[in-house]
PDBQT receptor file of N, H, CA, C and O in Angstrom, charges set to zero:
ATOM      1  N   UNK A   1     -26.916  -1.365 -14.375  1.00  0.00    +0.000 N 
ATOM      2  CA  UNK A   1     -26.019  -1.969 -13.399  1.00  0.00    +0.000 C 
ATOM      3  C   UNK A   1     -24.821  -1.035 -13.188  1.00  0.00    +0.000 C 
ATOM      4  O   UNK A   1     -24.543  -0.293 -14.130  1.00  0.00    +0.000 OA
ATOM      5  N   UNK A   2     -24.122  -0.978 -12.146  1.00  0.00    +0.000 N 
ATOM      6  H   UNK A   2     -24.348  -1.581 -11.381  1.00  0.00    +0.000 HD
ATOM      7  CA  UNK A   2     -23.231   0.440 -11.722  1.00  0.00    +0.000 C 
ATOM      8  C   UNK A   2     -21.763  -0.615 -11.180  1.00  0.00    +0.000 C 
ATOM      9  O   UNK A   2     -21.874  -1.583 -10.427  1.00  0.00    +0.000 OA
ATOM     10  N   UNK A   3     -20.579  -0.166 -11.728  1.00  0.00    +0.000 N 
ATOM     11  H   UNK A   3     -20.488   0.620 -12.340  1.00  0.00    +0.000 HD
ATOM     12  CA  UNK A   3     -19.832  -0.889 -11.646  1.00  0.00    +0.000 C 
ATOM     13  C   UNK A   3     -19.166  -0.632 -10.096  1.00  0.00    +0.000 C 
ATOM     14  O   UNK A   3     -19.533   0.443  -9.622  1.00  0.00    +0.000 OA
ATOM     15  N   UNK A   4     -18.470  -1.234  -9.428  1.00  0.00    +0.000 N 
ATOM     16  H   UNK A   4     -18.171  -2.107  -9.813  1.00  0.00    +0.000 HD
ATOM     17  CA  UNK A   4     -17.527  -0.693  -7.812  1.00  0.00    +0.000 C 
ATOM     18  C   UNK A   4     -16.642  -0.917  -8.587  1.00  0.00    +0.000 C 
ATOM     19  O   UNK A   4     -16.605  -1.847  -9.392  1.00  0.00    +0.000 OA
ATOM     20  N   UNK A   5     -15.639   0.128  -8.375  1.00  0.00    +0.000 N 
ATOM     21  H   UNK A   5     -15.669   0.884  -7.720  1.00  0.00    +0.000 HD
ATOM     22  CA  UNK A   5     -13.992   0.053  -9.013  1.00  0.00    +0.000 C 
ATOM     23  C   UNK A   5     -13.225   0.587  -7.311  1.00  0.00    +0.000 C 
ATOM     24  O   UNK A   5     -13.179   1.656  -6.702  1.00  0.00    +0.000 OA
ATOM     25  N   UNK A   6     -12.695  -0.883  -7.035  1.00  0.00    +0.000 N 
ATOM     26  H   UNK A   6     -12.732  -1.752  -7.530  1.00  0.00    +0.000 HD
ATOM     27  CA  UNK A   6     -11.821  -0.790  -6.449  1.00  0.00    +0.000 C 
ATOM     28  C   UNK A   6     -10.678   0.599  -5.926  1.00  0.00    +0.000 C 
ATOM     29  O   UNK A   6     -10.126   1.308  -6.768  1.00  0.00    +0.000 OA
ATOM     30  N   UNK A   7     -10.534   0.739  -4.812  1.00  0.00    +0.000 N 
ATOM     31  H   UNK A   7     -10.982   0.163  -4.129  1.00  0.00    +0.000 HD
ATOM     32  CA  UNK A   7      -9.084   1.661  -5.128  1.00  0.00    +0.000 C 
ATOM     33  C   UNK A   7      -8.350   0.923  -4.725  1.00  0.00    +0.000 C 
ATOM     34  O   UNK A   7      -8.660   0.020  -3.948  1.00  0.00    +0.000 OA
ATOM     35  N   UNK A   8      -6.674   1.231  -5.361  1.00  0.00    +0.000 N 
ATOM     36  H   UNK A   8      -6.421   1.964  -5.993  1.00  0.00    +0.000 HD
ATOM     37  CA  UNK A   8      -6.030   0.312  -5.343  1.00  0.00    +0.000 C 
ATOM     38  C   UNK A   8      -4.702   1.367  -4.415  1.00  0.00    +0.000 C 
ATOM     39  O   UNK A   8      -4.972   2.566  -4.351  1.00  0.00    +0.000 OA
ATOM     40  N   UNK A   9      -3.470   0.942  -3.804  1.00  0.00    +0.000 N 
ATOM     41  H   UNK A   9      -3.250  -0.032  -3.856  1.00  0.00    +0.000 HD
ATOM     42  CA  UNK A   9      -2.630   1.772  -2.992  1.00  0.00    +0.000 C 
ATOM     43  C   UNK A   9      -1.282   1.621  -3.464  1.00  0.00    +0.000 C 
ATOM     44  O   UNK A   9      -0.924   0.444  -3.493  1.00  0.00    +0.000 OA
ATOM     45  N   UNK A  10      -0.393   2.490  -3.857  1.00  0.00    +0.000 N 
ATOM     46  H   UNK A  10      -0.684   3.447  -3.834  1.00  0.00    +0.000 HD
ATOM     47  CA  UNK A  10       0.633   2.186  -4.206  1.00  0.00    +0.000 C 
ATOM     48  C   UNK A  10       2.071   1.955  -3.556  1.00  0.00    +0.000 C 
ATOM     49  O   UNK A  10       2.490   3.063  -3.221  1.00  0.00    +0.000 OA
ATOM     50  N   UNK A  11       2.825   1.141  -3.302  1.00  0.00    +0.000 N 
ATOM     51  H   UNK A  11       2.485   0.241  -3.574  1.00  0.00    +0.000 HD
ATOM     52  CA  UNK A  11       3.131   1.050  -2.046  1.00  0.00    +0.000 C 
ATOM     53  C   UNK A  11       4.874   1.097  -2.827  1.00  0.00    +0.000 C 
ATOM     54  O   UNK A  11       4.927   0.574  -3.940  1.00  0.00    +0.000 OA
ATOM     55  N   UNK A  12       6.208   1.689  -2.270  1.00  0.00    +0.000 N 
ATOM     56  H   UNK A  12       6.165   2.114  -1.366  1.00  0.00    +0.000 HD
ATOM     57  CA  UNK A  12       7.357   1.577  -2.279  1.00  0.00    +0.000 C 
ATOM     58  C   UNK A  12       8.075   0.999  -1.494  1.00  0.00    +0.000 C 
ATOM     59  O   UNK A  12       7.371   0.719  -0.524  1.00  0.00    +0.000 OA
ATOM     60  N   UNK A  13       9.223   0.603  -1.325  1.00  0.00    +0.000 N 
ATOM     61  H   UNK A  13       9.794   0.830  -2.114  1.00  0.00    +0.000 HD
ATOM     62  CA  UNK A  13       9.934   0.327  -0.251  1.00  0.00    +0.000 C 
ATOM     63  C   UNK A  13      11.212   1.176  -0.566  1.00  0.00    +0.000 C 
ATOM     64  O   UNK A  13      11.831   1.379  -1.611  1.00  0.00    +0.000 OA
ATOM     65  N   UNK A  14      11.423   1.723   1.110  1.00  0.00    +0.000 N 
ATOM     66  H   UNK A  14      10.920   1.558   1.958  1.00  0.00    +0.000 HD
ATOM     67  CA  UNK A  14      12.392   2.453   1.270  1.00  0.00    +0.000 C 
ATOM     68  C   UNK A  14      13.721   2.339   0.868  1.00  0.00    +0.000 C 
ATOM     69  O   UNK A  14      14.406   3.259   0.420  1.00  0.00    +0.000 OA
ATOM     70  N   UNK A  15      14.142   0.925   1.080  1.00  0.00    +0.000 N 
ATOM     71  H   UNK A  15      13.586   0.178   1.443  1.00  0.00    +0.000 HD
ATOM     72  CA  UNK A  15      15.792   0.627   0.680  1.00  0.00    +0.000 C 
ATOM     73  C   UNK A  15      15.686   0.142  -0.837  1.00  0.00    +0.000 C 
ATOM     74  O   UNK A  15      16.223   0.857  -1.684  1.00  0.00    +0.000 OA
ATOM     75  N   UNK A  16      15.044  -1.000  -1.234  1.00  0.00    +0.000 N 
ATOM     76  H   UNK A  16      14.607  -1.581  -0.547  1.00  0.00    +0.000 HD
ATOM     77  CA  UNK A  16      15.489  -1.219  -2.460  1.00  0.00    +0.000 C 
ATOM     78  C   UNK A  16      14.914  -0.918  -3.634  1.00  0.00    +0.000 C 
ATOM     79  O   UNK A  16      15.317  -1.292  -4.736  1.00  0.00    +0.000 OA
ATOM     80  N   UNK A  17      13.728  -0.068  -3.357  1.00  0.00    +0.000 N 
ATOM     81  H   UNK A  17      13.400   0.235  -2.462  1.00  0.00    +0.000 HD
ATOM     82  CA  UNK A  17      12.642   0.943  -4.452  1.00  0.00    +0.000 C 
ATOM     83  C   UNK A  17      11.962  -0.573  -5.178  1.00  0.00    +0.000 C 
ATOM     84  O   UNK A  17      11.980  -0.842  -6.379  1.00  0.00    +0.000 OA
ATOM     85  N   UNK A  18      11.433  -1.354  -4.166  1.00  0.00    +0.000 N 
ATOM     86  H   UNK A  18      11.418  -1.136  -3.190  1.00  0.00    +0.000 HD
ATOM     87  CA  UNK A  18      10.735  -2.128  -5.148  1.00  0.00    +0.000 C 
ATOM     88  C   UNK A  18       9.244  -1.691  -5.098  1.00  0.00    +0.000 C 
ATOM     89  O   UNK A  18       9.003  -1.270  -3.967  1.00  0.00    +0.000 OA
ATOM     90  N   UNK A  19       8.293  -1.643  -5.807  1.00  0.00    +0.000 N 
ATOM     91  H   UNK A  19       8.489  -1.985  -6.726  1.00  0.00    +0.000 HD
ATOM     92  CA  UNK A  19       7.016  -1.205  -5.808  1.00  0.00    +0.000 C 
ATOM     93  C   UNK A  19       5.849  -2.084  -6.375  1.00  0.00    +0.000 C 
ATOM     94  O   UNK A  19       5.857  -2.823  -7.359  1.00  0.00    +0.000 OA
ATOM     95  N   UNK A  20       5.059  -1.864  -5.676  1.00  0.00    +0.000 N 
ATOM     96  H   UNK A  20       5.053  -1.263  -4.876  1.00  0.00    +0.000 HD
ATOM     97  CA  UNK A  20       3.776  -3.247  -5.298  1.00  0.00    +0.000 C 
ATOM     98  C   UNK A  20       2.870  -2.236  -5.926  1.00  0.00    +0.000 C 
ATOM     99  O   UNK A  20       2.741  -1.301  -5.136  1.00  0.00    +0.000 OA
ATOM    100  N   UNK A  21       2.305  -2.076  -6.838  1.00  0.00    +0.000 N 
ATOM    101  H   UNK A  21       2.409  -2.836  -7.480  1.00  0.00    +0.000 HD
ATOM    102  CA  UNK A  21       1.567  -1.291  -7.423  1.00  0.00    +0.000 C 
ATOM    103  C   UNK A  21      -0.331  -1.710  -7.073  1.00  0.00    +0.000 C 
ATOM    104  O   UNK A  21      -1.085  -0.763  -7.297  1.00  0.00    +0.000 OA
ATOM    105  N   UNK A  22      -0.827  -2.679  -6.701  1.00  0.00    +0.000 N 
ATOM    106  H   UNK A  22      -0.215  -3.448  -6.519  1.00  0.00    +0.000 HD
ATOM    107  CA  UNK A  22      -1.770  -3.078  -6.471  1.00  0.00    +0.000 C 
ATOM    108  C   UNK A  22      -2.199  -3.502  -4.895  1.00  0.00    +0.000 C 
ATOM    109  O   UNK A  22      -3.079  -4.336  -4.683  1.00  0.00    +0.000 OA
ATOM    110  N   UNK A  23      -1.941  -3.262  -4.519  1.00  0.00    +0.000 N 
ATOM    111  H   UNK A  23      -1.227  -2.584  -4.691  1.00  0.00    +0.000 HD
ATOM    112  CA  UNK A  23      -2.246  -3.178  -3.156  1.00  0.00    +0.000 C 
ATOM    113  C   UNK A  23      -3.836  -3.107  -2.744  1.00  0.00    +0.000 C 
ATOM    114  O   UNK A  23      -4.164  -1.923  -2.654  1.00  0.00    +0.000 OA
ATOM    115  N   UNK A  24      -4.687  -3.804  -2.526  1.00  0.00    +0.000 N 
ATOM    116  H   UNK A  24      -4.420  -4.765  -2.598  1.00  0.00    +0.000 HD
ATOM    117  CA  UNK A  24      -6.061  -3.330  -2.101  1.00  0.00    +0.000 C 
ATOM    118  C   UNK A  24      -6.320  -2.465  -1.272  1.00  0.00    +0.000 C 
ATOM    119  O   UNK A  24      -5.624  -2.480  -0.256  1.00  0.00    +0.000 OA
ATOM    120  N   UNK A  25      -7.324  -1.479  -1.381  1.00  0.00    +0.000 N 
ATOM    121  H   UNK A  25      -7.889  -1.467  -2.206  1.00  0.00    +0.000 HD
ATOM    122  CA  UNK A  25      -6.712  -0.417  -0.456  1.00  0.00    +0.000 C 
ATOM    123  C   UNK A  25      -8.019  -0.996   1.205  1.00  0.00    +0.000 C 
ATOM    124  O   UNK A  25      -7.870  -0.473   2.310  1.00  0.00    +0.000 OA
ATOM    125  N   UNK A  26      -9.098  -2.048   0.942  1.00  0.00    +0.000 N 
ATOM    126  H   UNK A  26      -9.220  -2.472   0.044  1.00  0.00    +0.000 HD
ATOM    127  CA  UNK A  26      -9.069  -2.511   1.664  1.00  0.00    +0.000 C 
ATOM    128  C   UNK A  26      -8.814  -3.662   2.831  1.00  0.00    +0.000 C 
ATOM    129  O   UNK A  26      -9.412  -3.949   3.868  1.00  0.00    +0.000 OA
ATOM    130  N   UNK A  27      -7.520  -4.236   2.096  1.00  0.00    +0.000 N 
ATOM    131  H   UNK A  27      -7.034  -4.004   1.253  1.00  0.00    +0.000 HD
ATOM    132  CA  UNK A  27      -6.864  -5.191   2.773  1.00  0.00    +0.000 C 
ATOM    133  C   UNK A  27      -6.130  -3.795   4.183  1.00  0.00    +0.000 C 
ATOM    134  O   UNK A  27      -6.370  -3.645   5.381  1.00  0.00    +0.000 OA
ATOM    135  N   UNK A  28      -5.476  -3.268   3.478  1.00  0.00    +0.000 N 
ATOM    136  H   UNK A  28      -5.282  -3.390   2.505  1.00  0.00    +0.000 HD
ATOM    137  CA  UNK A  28      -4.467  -1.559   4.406  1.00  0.00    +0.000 C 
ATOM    138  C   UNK A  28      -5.791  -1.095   5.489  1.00  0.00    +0.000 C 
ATOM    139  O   UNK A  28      -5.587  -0.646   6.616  1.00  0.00    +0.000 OA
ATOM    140  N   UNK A  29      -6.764  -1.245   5.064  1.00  0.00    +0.000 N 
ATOM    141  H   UNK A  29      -6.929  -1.611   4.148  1.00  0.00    +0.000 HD
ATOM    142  CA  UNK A  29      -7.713  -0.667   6.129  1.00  0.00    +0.000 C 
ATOM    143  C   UNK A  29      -8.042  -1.082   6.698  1.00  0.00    +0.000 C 
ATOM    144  O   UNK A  29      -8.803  -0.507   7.476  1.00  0.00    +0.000 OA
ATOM    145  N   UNK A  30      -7.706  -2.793   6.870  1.00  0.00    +0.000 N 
ATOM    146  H   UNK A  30      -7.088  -3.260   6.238  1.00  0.00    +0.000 HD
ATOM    147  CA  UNK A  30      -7.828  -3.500   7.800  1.00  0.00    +0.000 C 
ATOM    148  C   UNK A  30      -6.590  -3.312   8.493  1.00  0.00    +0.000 C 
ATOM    149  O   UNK A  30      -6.420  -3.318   9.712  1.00  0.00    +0.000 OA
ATOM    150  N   UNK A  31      -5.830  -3.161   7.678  1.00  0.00    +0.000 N 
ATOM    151  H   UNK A  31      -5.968  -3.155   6.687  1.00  0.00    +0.000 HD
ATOM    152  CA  UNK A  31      -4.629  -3.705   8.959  1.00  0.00    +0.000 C 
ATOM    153  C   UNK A  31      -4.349  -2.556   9.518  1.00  0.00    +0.000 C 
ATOM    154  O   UNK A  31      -3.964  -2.474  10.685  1.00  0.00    +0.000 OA
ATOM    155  N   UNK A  32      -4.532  -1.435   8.650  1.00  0.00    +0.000 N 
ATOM    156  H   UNK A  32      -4.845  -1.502   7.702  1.00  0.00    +0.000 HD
ATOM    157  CA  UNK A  32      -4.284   0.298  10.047  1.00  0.00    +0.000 C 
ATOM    158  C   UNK A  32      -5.555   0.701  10.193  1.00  0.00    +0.000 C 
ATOM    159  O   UNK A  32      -5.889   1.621   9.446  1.00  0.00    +0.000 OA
ATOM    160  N   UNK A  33      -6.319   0.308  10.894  1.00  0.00    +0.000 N 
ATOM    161  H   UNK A  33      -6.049  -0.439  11.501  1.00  0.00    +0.000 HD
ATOM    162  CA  UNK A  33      -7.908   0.896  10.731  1.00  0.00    +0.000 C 
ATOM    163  C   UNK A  33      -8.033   2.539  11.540  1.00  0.00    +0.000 C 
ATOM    164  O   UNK A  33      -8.086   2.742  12.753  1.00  0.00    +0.000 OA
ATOM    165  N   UNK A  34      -8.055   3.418  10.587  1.00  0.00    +0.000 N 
ATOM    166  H   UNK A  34      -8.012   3.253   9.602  1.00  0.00    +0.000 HD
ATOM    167  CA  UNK A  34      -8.022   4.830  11.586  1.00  0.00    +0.000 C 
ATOM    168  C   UNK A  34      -6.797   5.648  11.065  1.00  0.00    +0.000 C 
ATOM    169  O   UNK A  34      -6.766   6.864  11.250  1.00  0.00    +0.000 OA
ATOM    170  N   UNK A  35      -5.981   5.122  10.540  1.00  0.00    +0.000 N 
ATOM    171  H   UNK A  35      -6.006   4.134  10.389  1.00  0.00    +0.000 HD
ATOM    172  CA  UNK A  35      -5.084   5.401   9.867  1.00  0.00    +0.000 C 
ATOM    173  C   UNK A  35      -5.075   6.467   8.655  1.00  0.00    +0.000 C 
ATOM    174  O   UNK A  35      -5.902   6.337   7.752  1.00  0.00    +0.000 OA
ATOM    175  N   UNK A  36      -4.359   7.273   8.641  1.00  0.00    +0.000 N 
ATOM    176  H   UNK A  36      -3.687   7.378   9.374  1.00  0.00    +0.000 HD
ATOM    177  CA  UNK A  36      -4.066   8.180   7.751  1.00  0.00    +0.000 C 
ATOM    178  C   UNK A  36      -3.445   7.216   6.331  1.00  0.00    +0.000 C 
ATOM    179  O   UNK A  36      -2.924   6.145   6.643  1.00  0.00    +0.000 OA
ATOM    180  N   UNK A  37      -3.485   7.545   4.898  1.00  0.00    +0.000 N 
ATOM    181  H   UNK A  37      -3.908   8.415   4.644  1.00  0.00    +0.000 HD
ATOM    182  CA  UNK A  37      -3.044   6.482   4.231  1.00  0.00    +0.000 C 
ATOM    183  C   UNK A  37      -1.667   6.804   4.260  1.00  0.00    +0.000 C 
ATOM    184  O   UNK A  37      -0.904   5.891   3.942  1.00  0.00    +0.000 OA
ATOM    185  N   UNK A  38      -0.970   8.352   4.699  1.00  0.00    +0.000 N 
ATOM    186  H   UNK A  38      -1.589   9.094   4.957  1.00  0.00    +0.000 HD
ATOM    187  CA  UNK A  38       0.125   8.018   4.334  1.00  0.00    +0.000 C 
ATOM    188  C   UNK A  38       1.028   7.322   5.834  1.00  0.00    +0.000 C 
ATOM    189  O   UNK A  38       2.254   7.210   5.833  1.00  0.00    +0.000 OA
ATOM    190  N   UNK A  39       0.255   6.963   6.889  1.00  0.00    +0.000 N 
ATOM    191  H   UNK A  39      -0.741   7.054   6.890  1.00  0.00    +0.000 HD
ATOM    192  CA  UNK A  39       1.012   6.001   7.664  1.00  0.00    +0.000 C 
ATOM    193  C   UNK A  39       0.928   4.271   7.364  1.00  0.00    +0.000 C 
ATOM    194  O   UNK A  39       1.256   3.391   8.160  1.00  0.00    +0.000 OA
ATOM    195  N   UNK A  40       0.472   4.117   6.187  1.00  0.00    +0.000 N 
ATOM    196  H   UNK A  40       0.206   4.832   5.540  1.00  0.00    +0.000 HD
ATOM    197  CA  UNK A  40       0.345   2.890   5.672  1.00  0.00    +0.000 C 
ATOM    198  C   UNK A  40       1.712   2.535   6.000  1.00  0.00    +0.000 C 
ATOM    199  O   UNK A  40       2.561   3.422   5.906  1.00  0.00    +0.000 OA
ATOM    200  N   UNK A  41       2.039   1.421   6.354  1.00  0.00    +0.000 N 
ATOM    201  H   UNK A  41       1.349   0.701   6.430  1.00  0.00    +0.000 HD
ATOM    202  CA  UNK A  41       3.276   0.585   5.988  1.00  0.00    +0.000 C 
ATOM    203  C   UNK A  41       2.684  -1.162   5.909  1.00  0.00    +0.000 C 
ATOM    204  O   UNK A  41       1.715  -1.802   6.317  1.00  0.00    +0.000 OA
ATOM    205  N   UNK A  42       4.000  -1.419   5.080  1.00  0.00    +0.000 N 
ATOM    206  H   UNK A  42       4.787  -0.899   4.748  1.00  0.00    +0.000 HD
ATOM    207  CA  UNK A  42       4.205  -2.825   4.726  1.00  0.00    +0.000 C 
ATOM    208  C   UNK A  42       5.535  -3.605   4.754  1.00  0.00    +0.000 C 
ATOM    209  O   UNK A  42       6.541  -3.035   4.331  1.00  0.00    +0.000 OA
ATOM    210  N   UNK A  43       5.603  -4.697   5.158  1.00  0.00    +0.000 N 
ATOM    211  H   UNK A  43       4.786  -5.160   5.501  1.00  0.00    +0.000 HD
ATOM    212  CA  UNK A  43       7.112  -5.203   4.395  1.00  0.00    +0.000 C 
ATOM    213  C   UNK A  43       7.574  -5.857   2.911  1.00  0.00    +0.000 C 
ATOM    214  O   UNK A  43       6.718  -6.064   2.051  1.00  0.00    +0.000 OA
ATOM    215  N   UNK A  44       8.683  -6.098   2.731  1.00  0.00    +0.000 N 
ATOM    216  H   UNK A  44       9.378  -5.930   3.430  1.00  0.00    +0.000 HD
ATOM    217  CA  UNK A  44       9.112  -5.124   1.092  1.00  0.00    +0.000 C 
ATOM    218  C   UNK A  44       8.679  -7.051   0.772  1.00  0.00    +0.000 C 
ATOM    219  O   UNK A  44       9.164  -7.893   1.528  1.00  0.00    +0.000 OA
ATOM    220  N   UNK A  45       7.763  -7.467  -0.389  1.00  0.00    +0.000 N 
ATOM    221  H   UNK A  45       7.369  -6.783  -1.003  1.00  0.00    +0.000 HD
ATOM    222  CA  UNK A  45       8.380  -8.841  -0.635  1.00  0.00    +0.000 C 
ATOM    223  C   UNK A  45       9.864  -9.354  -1.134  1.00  0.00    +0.000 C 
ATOM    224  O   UNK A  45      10.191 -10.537  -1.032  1.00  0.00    +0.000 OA
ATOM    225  N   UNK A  46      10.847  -8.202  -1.760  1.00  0.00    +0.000 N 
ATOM    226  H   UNK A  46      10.582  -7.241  -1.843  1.00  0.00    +0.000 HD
ATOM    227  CA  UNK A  46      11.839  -8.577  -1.622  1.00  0.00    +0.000 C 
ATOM    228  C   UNK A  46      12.996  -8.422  -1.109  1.00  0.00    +0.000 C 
ATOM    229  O   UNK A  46      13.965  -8.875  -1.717  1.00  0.00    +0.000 OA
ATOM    230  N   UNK A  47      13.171  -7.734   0.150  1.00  0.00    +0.000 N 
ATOM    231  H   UNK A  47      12.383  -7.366   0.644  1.00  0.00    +0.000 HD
ATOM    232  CA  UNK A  47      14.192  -7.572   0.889  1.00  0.00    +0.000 C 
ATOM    233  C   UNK A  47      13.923  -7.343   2.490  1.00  0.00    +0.000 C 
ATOM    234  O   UNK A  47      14.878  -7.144   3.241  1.00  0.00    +0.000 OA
ATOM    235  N   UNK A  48      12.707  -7.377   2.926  1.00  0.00    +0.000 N 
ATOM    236  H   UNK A  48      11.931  -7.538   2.316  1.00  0.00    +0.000 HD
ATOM    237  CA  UNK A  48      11.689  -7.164   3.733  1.00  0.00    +0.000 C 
ATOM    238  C   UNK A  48      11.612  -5.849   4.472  1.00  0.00    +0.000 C 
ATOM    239  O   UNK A  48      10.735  -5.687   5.321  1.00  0.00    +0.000 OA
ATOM    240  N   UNK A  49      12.253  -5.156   4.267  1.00  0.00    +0.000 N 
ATOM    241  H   UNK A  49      12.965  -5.287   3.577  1.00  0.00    +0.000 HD
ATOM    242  CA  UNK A  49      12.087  -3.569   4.508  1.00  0.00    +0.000 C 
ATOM    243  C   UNK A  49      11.104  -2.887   4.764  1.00  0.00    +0.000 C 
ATOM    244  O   UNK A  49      10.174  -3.680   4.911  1.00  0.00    +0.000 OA
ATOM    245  N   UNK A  50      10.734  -1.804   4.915  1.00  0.00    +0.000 N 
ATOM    246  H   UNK A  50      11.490  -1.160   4.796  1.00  0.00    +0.000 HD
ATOM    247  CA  UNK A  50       9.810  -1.077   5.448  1.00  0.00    +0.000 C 
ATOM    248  C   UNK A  50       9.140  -0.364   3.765  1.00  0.00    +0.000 C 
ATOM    249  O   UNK A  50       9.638   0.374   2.914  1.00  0.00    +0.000 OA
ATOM    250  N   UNK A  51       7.840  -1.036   3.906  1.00  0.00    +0.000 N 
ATOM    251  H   UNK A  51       7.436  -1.635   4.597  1.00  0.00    +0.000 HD
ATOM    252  CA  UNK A  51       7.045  -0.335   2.337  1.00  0.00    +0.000 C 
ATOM    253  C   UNK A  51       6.191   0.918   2.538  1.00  0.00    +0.000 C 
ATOM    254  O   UNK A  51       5.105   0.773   3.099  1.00  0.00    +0.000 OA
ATOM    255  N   UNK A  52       6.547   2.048   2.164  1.00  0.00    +0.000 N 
ATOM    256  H   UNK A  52       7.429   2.166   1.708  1.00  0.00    +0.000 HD
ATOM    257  CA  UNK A  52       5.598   2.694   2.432  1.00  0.00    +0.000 C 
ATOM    258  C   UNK A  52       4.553   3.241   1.207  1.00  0.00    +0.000 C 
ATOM    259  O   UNK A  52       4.661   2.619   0.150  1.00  0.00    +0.000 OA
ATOM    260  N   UNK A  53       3.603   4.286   1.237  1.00  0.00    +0.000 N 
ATOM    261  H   UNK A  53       3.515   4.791   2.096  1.00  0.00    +0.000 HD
ATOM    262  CA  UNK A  53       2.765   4.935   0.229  1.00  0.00    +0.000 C 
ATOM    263  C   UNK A  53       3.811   5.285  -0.348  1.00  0.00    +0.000 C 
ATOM    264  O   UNK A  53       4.826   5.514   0.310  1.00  0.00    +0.000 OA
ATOM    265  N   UNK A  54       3.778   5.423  -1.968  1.00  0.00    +0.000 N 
ATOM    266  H   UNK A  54       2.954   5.237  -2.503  1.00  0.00    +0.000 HD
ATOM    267  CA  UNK A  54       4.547   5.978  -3.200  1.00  0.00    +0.000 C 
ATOM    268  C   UNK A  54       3.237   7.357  -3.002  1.00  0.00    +0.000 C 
ATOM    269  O   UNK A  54       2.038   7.281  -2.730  1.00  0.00    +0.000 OA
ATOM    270  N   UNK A  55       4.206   8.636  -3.305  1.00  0.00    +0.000 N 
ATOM    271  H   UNK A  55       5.180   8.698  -3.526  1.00  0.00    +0.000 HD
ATOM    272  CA  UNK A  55       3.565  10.042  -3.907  1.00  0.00    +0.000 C 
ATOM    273  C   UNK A  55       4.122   9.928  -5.308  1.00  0.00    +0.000 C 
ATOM    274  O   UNK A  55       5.165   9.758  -5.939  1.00  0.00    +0.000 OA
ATOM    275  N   UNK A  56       2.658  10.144  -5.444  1.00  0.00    +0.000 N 
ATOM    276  H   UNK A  56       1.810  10.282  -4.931  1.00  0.00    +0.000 HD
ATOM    277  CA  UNK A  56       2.763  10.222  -6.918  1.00  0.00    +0.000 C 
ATOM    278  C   UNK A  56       2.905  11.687  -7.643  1.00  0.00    +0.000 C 
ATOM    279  O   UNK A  56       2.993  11.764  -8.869  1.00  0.00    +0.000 OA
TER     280      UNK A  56
């Protein structure tokens, strides 16, 4: 049996550095379909700001 391991997306927000570390990376591919990952964005759950990809 062969396991699927998820990828997961790491996401920051610009103003208050909060970070969402789990992110599905196909929930993001729904919502930017065609999308480069680093034009991913999100809003922050706690200040609602603009979340983007963390470089790691």
């Amino acid at each position: 049996m062969t396991e699927h391991t998820e990828k997961d997306v790491l996401m920051k927000c610009t103003k208050c550095s909060y970070e969402e570390e789990e992110v599905p990376r196909w929930l993001i591919d729904e919502l930017f379909p065609n999308e480069p990952e680093e034009n991913y964005m999100m809003h922050c759950p706690e200040c609602d700001h603009k979340m983007i990809v963390k470089k790691i």
